[in-house]
C-alpha positions as CSV (number, residue, x, y, z in Angstrom):
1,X,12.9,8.2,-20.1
2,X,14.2,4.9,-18.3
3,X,16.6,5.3,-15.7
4,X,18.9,3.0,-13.9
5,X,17.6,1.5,-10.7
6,X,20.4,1.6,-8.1
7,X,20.6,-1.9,-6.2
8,X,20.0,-1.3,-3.0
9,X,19.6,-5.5,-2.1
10,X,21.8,-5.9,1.4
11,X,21.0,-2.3,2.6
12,X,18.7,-1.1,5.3
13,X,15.2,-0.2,4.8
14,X,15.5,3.7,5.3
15,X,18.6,4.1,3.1
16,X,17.1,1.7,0.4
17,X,14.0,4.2,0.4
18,X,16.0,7.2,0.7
19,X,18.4,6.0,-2.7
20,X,15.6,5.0,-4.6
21,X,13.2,8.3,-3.7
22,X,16.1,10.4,-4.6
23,X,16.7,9.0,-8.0
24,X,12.7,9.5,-8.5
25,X,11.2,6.2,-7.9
26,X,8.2,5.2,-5.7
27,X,8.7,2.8,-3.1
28,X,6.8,-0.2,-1.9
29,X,7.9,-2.7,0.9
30,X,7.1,-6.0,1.4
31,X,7.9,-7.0,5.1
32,X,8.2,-11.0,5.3
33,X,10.3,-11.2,8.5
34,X,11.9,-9.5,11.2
35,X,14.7,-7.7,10.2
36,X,15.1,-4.4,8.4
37,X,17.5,-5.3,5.6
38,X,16.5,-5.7,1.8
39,X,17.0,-8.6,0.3
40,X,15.4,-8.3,-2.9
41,X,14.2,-5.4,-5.3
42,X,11.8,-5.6,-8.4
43,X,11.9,-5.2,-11.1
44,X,15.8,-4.3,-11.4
45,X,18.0,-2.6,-14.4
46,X,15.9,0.4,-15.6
47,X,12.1,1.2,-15.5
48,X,10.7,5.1,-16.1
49,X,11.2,7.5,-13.6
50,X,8.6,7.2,-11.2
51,X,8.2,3.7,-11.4
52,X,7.0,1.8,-8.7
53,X,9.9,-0.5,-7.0
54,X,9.0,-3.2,-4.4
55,X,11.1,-3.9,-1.7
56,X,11.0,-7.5,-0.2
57,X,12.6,-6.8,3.2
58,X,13.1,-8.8,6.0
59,X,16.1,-11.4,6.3
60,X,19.8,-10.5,6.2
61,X,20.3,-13.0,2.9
62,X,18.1,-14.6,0.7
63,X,17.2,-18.5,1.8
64,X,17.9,-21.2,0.0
């Protein structure tokens, strides 16, 4: 069944894992800087339980 994927872009890193985990997902992170804050997810909307979400995680805001 698909099931929502919570946003978690803006939080930190261990409550990001700790929402997405508990809905049933699988996480990955992708650290590209120095700070412990997610600023993007993919993929987003809704994607089978136990999908895999990445994490991009690293700066307060995306750049740009």
């Amino acid at each position: 069944p698909m099931v929502s994927i919570p946003n978690v872009v803006g939080l930190r890193v261990p409550k990001a894992v700790s929402v997405l985990r508990r809905d049933g997902f699988v996480v990955q992170i992708n650290q590209v800087g120095p700070f412990n804050v997610v600023f993007s997810e993919s993929p987003t909307g809704q994607a089978p339980k136990g999908s895999t979400i990445t994490l991009t995680t690293g700066f307060p805001r995306p750049f740009g």
